[in-house]
matplotlib code that plots the C-alpha trace (Angstrom):
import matplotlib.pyplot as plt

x = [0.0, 1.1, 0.7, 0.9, 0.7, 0.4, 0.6, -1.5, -0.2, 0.6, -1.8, -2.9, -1.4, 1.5, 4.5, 5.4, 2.4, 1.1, -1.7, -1.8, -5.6, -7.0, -8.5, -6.7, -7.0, -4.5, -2.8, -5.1, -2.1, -2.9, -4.3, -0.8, 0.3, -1.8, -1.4, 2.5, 1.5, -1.2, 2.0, 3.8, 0.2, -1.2, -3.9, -6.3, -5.8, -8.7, -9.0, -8.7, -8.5, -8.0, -8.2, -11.1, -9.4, -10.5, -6.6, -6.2, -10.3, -9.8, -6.8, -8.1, -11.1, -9.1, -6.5, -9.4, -10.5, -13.7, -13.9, -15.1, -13.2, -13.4, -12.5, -10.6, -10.1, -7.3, -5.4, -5.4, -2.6, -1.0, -3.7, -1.8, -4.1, -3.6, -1.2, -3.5, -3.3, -0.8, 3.1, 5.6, 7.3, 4.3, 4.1, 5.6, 9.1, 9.7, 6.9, 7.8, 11.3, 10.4, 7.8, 10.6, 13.2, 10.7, 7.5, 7.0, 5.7, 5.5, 1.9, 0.9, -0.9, -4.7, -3.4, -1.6, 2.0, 3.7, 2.8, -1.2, -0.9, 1.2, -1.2, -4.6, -2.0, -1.4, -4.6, -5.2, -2.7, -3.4, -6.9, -5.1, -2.9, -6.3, -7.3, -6.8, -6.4, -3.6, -2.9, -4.4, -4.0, -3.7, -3.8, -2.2, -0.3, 3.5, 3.2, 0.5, 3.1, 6.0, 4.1, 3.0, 6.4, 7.8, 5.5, 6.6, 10.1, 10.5, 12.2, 11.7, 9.5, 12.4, 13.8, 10.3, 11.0, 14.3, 12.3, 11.8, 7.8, 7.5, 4.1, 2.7, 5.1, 4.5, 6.0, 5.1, 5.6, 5.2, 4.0, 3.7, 0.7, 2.2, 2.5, 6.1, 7.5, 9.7, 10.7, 9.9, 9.8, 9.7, 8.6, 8.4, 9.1, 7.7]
y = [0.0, 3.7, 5.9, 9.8, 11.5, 15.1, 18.0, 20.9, 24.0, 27.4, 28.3, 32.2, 33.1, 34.9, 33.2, 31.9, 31.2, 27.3, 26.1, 22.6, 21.6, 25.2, 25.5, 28.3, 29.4, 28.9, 31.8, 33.0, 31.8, 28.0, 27.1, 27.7, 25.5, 22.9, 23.1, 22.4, 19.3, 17.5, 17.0, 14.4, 12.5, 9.6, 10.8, 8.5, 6.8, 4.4, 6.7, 9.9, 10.4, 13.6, 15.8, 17.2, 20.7, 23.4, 23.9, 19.8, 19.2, 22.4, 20.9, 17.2, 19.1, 20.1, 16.8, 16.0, 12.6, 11.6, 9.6, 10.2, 12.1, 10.5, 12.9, 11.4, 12.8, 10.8, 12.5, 16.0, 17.2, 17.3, 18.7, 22.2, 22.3, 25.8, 26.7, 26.8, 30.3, 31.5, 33.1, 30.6, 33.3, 33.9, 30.4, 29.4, 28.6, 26.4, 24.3, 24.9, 23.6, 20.8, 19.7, 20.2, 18.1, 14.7, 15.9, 12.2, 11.2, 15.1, 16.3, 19.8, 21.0, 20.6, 18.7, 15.8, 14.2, 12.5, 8.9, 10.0, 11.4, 8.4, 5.9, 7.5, 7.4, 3.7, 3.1, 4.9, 3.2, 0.3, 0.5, 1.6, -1.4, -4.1, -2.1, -3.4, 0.0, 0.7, 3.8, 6.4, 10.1, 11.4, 14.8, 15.6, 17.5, 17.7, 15.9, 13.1, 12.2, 12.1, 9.7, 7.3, 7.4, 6.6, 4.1, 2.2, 2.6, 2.2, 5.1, 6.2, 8.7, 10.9, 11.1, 12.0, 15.8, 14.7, 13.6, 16.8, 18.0, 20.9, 22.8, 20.9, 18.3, 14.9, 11.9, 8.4, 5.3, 2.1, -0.7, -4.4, -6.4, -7.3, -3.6, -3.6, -0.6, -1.0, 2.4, 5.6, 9.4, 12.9, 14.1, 17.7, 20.8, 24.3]
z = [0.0, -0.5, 2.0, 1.0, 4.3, 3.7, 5.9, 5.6, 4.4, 6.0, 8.6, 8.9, 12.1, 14.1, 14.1, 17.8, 18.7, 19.8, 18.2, 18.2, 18.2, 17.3, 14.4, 12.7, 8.9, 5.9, 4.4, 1.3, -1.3, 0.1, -3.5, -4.8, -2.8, -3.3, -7.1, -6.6, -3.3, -6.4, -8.6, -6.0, -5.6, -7.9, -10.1, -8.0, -4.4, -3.2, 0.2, 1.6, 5.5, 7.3, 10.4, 11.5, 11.6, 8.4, 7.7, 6.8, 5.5, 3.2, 1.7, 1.7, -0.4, -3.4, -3.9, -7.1, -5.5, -6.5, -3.1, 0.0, 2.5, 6.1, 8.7, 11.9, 15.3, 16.0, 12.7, 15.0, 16.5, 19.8, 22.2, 23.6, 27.0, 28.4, 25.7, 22.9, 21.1, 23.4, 22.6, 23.3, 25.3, 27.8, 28.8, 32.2, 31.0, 34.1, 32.8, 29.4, 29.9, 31.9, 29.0, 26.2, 28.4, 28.2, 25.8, 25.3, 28.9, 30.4, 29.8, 29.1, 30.9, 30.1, 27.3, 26.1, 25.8, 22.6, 24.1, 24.0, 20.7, 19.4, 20.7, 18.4, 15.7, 16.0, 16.8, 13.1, 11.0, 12.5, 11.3, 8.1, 7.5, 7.7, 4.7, 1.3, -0.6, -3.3, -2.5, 0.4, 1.3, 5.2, 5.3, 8.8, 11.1, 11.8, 14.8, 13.8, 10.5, 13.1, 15.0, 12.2, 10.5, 13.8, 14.0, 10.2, 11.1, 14.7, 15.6, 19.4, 19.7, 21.6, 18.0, 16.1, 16.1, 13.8, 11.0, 8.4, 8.1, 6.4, 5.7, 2.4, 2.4, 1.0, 2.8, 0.9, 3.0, 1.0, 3.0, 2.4, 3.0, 6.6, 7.9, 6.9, 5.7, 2.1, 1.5, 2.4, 0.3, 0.7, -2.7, -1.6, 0.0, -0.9]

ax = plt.figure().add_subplot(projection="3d")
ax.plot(x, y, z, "-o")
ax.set_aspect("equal")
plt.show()
């Protein structure tokens, strides 16, 4: 099976500021984008799964499938807590720092850690892999496409934040019938 997992592109708002789970807007030029993402994709993939956020359904929209688009909570990204919409800078550093010394296991606060969000993720591609599709789109998050491709590969999830993500990226996994990974792509970067 291919797996495209896509992540959304720019969202409209201030740089520095954590927004996880918010649904925030895409920048007015995110049609551009998407013009440039469609090259990387098949012409036709059997399924199309994404968050339930507008900045990953809007794009999910305009990938020219003819199938239905199944929206997934577990696709969202890390839940922020009390640091949703906020300035990095404002939050309690000593929290902060304590969170970005372990953010697998440390919760935020209000929120999640890695290990929640890694464990909807596996409970997703899981779901994923007893599929017998050709070829499928995910239209993600940063996080949620660290987590599954830490997930295929077995890479700790201390190392996740190593693996590149970049707004409208394209990462194709290829996976064999026994939820193996065989090889695994970026086709883009804006």
């Amino acid at each position: 099976m291919e797996v495209y997992l896509i992540r959304h592109t720019k969202p409209l708002i201030e740089k520095g500021i954590c927004y996880g789970q918010s649904d925030v807007p895409l920048v007015e030029s995110f049609e551009n984008d998407v013009i440039t993402l469609i090259k990387h994709l098949p012409a036709k993939v059997d399924a199309v799964y994404t968050s339930p956020l507008s900045r990953c359904f809007k794009l999910a929209q305009l990938l020219g499938t003819t199938g239905n688009i199944a929206k997934d909570a577990r696709l969202m990204e890390m839940n922020f807590g009390d640091w949703e919409l906020k300035n990095w800078d404002v939050i309690d550093q000593s929290v902060l720092n304590t969170w970005m010394q372990d953010f697998v296991n440390v919760k935020v606060p209000g929120g999640e850690n890695f290990v929640e969000l890694h464990a909807r993720v596996n409970s997703f591609m899981d779901e994923l892999m007893k599929k017998q599709y050709k070829s499928v789109a995910v239209v993600a998050h940063a996080g949620t496409i660290r987590s599954a491709v830490s997930k295929i590969l077995e890479i700790p999830l201390k190392n996740a934040f190593k693996l590149p993500v970049d707004y409208a990226s394209v990462t194709k996994l290829n996976i064999s019938g026994d939820g193996c990974y065989t090889s695994l792509e970026y086709l883009n970067k804006l």
